[in-house]
MIKESE-597958 format. One record per atom (N, C-alpha, C): x, z, y; residue in three letters. Coordinates in steps of 0.02 Angstrom, whole numbers, plus 32768, in hexadecimal, padded with zeros to 4 digits. Example, Ala and Ser with C-alpha at 12.3 -4.5 7.8 and 13.67 -1.06 7.14 Angstrom:
% MIKESE-597958
829481867EE4ALA
826781867F1FALA
829481867F5BALA
828281627F90SER
82AC81657FCBSER
8285818A8002SER
This chain:
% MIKESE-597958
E9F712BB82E4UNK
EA0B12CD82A0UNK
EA0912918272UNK
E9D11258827DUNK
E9DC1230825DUNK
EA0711FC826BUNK
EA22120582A8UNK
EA4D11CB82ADUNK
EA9311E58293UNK
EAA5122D8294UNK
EAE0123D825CUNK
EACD1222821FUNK
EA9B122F8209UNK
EAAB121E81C9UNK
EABF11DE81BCUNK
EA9511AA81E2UNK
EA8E115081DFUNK
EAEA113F81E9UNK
EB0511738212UNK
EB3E115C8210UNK
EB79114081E9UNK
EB61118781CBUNK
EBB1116B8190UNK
EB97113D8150UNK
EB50113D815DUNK
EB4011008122UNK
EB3110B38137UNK
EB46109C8181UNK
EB4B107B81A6UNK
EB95105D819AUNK
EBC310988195UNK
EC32109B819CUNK
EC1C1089813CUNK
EBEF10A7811AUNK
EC0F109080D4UNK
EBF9103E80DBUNK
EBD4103780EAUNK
EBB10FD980E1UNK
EBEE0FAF80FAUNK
EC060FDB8130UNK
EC280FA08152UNK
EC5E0F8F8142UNK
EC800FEE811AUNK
ECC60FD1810BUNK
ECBD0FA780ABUNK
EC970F9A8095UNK
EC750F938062UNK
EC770F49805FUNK
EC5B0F3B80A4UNK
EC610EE480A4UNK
ECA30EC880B1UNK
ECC00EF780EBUNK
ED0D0EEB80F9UNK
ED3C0ECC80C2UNK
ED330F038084UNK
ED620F0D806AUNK
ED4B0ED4802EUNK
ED130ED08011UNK
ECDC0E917FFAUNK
ED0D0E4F800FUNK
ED070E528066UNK
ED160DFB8069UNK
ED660DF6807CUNK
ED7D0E308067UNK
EDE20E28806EUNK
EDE20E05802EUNK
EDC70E417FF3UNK
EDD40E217FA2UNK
EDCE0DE57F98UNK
ED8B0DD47FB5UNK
ED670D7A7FA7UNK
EDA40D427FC8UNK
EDBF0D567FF9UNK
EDF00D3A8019UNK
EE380D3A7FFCUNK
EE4D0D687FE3UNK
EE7B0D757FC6UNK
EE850D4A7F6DUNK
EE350D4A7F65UNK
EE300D2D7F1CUNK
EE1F0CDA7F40UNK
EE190CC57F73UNK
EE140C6A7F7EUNK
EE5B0C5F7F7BUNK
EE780C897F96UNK
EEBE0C807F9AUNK
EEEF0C6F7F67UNK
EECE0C947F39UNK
EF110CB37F01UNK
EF150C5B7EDBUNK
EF470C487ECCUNK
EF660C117EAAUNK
EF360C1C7E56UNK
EF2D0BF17E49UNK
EF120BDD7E06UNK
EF220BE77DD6UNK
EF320C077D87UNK
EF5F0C217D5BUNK
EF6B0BD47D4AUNK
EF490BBF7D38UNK
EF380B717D0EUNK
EF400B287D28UNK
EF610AFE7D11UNK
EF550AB67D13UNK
EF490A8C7CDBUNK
EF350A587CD8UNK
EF290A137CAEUNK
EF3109E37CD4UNK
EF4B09C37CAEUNK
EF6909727CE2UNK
EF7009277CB3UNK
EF5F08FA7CD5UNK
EF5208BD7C9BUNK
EF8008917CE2UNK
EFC6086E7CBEUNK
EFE5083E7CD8UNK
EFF207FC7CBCUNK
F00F07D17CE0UNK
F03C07937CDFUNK
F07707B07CCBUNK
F0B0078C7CB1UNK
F0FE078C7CC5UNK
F11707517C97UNK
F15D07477CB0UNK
F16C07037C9FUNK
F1C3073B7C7DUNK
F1DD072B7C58UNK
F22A07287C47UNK
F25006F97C50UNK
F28806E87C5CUNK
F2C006BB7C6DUNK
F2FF06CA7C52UNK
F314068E7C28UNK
F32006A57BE5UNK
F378068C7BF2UNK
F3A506997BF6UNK
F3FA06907C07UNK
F40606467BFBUNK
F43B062A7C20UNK
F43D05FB7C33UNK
F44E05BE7BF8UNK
F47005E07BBEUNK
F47405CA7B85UNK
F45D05C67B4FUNK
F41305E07B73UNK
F3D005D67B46UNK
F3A305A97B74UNK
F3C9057A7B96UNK
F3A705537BB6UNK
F390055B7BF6UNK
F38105A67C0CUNK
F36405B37C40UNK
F31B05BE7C44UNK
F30505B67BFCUNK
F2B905AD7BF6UNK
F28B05E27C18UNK
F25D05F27C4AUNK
F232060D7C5FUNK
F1EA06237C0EUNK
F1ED064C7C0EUNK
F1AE06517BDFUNK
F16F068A7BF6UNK
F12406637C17UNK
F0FA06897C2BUNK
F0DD06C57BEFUNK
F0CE06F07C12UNK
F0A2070B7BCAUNK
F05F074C7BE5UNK
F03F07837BDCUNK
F02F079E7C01UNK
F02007EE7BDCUNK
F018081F7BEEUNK
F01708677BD2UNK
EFF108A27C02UNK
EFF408D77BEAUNK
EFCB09017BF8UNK
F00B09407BF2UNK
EFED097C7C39UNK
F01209A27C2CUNK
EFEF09FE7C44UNK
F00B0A2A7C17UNK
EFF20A697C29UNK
F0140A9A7C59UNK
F0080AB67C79UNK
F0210AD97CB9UNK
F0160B317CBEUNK
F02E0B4D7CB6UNK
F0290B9A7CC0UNK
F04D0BAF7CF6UNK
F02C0BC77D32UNK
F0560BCD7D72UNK
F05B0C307D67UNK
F0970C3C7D6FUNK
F0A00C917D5CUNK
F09C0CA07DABUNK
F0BE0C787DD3UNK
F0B40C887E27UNK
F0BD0C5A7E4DUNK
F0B00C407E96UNK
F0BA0C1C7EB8UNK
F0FA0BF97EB7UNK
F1300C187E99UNK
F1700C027E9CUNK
F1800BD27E44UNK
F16C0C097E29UNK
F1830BF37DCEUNK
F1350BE07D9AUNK
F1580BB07D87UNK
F1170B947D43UNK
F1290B7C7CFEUNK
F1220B8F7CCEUNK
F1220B697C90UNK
F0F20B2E7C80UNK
F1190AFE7C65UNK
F0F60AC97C54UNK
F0FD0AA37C20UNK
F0D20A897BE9UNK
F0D20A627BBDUNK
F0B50A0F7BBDUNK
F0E209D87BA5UNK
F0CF098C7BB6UNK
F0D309867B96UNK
F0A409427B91UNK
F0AE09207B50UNK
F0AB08C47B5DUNK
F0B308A37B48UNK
F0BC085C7B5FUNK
F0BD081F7B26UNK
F09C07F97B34UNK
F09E07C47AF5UNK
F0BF07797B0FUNK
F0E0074E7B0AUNK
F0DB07117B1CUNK
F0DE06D97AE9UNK
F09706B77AF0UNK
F09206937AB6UNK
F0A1065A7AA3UNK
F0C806357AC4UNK
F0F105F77AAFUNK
F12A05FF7A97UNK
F12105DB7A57UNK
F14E05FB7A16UNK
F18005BA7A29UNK
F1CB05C97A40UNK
F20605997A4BUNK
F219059C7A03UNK
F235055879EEUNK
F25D055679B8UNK
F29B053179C3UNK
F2B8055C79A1UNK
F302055F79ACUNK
F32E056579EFUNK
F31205A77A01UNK
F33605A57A51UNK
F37905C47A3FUNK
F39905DE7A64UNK
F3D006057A7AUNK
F40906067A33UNK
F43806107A33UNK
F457061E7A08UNK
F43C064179B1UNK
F43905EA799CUNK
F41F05D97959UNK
F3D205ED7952UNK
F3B505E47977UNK
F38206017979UNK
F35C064D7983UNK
F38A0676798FUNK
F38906B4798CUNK
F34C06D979C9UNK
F33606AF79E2UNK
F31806CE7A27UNK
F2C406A27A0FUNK
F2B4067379FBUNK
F289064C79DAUNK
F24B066E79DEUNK
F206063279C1UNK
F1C6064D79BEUNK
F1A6067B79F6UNK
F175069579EDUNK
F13B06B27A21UNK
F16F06E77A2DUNK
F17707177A61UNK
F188074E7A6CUNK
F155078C7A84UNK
F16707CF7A69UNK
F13A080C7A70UNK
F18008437A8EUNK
F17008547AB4UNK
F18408927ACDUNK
F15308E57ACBUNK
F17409167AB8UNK
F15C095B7AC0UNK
F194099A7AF0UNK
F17E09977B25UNK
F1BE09BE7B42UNK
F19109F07B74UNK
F1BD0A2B7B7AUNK
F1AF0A787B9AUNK
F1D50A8A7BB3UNK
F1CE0AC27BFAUNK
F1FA0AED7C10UNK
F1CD0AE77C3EUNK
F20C0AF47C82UNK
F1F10B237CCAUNK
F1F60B027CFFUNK
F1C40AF87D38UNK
F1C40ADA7D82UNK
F1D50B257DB8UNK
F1F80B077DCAUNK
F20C0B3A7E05UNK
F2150B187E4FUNK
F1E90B3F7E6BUNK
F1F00B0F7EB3UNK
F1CE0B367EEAUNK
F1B30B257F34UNK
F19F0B417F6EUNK
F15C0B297F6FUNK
F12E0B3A7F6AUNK
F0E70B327F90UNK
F0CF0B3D7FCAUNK
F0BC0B178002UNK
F0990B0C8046UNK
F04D0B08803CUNK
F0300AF98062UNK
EFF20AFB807AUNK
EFCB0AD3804AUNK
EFD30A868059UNK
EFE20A488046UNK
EFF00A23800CUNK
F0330A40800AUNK
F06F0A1C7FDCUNK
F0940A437FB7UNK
F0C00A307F7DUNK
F0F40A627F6EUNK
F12A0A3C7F5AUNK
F1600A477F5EUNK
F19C0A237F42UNK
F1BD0A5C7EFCUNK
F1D30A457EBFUNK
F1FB0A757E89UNK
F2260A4C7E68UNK
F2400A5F7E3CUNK
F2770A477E1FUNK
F2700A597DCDUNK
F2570A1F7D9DUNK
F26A0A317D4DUNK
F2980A347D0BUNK
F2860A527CF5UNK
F2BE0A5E7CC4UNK
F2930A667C7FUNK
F2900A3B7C3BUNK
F2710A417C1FUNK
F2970A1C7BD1UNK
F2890A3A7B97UNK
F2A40A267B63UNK
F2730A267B14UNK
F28609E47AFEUNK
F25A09E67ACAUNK
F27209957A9CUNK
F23F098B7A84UNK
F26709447A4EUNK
F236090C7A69UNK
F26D08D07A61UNK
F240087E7A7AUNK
F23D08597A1DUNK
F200084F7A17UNK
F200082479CEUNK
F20507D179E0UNK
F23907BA79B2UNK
F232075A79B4UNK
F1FC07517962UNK
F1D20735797CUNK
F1A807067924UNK
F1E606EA7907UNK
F20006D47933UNK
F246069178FFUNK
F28D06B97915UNK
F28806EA791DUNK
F2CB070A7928UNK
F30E070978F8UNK
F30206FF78C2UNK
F32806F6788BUNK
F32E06B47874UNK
F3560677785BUNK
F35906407839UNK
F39F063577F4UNK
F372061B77DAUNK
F3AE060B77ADUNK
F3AA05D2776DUNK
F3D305C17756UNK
F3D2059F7720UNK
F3C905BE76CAUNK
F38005A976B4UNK
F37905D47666UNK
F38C05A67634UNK
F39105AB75F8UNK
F38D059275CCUNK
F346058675B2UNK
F329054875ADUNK
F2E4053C7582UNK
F2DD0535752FUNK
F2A30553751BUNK
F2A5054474D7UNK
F2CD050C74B0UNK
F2D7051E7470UNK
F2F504E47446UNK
F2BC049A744EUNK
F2DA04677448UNK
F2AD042F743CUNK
F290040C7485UNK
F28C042D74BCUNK
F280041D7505UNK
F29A03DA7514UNK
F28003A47545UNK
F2AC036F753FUNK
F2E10367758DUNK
F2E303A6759EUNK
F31A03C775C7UNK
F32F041375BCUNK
F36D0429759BUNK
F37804637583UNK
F37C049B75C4UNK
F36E04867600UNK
F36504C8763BUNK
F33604AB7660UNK
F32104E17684UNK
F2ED050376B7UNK
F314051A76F4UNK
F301050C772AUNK
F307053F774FUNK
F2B905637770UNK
F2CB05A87788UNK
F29805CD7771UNK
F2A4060777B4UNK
F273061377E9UNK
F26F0641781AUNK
F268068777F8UNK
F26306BA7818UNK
F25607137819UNK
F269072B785AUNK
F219076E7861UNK
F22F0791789CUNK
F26907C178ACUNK
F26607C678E9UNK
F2AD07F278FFUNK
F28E081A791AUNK
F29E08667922UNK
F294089F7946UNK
F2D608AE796DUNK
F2DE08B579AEUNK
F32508A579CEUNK
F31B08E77A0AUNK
F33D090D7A09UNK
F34A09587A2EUNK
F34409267A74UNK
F31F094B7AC1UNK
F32709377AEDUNK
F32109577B26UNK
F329095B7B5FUNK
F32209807B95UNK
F30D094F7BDCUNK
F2F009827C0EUNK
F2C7094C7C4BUNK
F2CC09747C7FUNK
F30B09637C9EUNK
F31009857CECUNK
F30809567D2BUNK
F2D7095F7D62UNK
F2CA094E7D9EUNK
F2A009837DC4UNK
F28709537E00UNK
F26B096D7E2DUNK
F212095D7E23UNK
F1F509827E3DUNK
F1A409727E4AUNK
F19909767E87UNK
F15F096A7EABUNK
F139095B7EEDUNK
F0E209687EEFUNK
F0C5098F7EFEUNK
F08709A57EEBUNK
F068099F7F1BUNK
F03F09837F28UNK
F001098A7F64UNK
EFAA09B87F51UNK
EFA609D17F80UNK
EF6209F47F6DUNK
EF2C09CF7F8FUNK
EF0709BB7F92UNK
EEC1099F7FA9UNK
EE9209BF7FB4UNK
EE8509F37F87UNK
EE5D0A397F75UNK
EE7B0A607F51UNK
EE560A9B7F66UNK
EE780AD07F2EUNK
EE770AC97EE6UNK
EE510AB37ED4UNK
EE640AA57E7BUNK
EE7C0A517E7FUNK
EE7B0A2C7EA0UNK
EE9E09F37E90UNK
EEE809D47E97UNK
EF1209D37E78UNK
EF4C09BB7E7EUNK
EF6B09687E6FUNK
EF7F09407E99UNK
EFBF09217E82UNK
EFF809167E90UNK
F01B09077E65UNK
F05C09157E76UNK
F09408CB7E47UNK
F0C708CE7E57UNK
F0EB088D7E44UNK
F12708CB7E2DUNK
F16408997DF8UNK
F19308AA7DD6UNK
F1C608877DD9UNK
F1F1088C7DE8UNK
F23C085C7DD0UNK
F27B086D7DABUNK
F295087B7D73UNK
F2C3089B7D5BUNK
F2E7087C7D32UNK
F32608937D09UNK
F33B086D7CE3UNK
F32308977C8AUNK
F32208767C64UNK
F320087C7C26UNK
F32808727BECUNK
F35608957BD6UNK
F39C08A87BB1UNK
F381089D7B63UNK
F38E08657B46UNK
F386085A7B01UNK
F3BC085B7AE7UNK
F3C908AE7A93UNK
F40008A07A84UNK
F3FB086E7A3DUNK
F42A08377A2FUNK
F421082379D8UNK
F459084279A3UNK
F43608687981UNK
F45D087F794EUNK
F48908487924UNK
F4C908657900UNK
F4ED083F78F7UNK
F4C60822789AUNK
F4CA07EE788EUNK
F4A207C8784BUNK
F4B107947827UNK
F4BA079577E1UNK
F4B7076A77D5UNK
F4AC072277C7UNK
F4AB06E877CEUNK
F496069977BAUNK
F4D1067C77B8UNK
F4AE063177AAUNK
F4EF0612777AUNK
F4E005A7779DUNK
F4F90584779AUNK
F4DE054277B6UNK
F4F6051D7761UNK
F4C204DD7778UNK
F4C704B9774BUNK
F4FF04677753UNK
F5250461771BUNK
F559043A772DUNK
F547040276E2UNK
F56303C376F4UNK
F55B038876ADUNK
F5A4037876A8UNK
F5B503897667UNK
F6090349764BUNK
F5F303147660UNK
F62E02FF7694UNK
F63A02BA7696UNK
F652028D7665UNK
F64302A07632UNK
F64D026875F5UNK
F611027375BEUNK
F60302B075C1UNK
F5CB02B37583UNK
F58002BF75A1UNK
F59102CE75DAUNK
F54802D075FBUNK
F532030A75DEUNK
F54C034175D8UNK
F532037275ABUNK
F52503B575E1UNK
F4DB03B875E4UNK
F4E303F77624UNK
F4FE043F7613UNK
F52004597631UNK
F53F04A7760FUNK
F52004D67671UNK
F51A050A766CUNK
F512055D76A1UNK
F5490570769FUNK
F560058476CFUNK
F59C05A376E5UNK
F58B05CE7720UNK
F580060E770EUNK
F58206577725UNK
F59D06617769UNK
F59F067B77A3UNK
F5B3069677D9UNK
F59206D97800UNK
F5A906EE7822UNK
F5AD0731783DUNK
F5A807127883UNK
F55E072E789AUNK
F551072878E6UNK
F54D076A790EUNK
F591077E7931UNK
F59807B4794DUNK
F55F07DC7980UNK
F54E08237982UNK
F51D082B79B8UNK
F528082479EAUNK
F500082A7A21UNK
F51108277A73UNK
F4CB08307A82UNK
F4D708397ADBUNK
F495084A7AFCUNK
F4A2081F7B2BUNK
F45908197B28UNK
F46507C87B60UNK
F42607EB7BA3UNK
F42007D37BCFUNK
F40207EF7C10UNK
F3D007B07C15UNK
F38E07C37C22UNK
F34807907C34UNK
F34607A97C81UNK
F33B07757CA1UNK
F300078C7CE1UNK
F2B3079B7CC6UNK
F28C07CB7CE2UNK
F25607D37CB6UNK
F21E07DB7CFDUNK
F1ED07B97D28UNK
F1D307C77D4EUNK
F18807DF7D3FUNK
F15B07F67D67UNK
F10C081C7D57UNK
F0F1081B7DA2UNK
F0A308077D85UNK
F08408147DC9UNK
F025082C7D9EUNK
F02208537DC7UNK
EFEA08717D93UNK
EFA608997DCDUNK
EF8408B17DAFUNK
EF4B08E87DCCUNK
EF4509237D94UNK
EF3F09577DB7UNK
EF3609947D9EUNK
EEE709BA7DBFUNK
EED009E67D9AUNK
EE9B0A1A7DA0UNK
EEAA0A4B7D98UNK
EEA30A797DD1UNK
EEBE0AD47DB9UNK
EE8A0AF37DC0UNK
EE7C0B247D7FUNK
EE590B677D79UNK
EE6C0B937D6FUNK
């Protein structure tokens, strides 16, 4: 009689632990909601801006919704301020980037390969130049004089992710990234060849979007 009874409280323990170490298993498993990531990356800047490479480095946030799809927010600084690069200076000073959207890609064991798509604005310190007029009495009647630019942009490539551990990630980037320049005013400075007299003369610098190589290599932590 007592071993009926011992029985079925023997079948509850066991299926109790069973079912205990599926969950625990099921939860080592499950992918991480969360990332944080601190990188390198360099931009490479069109060929008529010299070609200039500019290092810089950023941090980025990661929300994985499933193994397949993730939202993500970057951010990026590079702090060598060029003067007078690219067409009239327009690309100039330190550069900051803020850009968002979505990684979509395959995850393995290991590794994962995805593909991004992400949009947001690149700031130039010296993005703007031009010729002012200086106070009366100056013993040169102009200045020229920098201002930042806020310039619409977008950043499509590929990523490469390696896992090491379960919360540790790195992964590398290669994409291109799409700076557009709005169309703006400035003006250059010209002297009479007879009076030596400096006069501004106004022009219209049309917009366009010009394409960067933009590369990343970084480490991430997932919780």
């Amino acid at each position: 009689m007592k071993s009926k009874t011992l029985l079925p409280l023997f079948a509850t323990i066991a299926i109790s632990l069973f079912v205990t170490n599926v969950a625990a298993q099921s939860n080592a498993d499950e992918l991480p909601r969360f990332e944080v990531g601190a990188h390198f990356t360099s931009i490479t800047k069109p060929s008529f801006s010299n070609g200039d490479t500019e290092p810089g480095f950023g941090g980025r946030f990661t929300y994985n919704i499933n193994e397949t799809f993730a939202l993500e927010a970057v951010g990026n600084f590079f702090p060598h301020a060029c003067s007078g690069c690219g067409r009239l200076g327009d690309n100039s000073g330190n550069i900051a980037q803020g850009l968002g959207g979505v990684k979509i890609g395959k995850r393995f064991e290991k590794w994962g390969i995805f593909g991004k798509a992400r949009a947001g604005v690149v700031s130039f310190s010296q993005g703007d130049s031009k010729w002012v007029i200086r106070n009366p009495g100056s013993t040169f009647p102009f200045d020229f004089q920098f201002s930042r630019t806020n310039n619409l942009a977008a950043d499509v490539g590929g990523i490469i992710e390696f896992y090491p551990t379960k919360r540790l990630v790195t992964r590398f980037e290669a994409g291109d990234t799409l700076i557009h320049y709005r169309e703006r005013q400035t003006n250059f400075l010209i002297l009479d060849p007879v009076t030596f007299a400096p006069s501004l003369i106004p022009f219209t610098l049309r917009s366009e979007t010009r394409h960067n190589f933009q590369f990343v290599a970084g480490i991430g932590w997932r919780f």
